[in-house]
N, C-alpha and C positions, 0 to 999 in steps of 0.2 A: 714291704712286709705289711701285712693284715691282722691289724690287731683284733682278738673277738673272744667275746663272753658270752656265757652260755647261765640261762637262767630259767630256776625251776619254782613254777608257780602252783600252789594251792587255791582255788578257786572257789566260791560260793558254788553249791549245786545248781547246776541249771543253765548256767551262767560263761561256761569254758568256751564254746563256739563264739557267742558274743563277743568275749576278749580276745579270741584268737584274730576274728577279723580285724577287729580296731586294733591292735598290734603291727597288723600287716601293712597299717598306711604309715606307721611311725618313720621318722628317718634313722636309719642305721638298723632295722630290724631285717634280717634276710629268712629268718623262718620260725612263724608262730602257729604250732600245731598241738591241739590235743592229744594227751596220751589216756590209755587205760591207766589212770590214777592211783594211788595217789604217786606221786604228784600227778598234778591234773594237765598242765600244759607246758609246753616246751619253748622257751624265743631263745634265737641268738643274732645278737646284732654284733656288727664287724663295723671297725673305722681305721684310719691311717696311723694311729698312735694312742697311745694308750688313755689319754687327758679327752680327746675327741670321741673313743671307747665311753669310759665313764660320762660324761656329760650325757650322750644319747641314751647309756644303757639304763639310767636316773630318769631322765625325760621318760624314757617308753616306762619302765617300772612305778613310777608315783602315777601316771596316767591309769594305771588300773585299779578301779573303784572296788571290784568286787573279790578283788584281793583278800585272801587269808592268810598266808603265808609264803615270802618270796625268799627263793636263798639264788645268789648271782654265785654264777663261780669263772673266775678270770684261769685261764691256763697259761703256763709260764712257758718261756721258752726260752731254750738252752744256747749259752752264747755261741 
């Protein structure tokens, strides 16, 4: 099973494509793309368990400088 969170960034103007690419070399990041904002841009990183999830999806997120506003959101899944 594939654990994965899905997180929505608010970005300094100007600034989203910048973040998008430096995202994409992160480990556990599988897709950092601009949106027609707001929010500004989309990551979602996947790992094997939930503890290896957070630890990556904290790395990629404190990694962005020109951050405004991040909200992660983890989806549950049903036993």
């Amino acid at each position: 099973m594939v654990a994965r969170a899905y997180v929505l960034f608010d970005i300094v103007d100007g600034k989203s494509e910048q973040v998008a690419q430096a995202l994409q070399d992160k480990p556990g990041v599988v897709i950092a793309e601009q949106l027609e904002g707001p929010p500004d841009l989309i990551m979602v990183t996947e790992a094997s368990d939930l503890p290896h999830l957070a630890k990556l999806t904290v790395q990629a997120i404190t990694s962005v400088e020109a951050m405004i506003h991040g909200l992660r959101l983890l989806p549950v899944q049903d036993p």
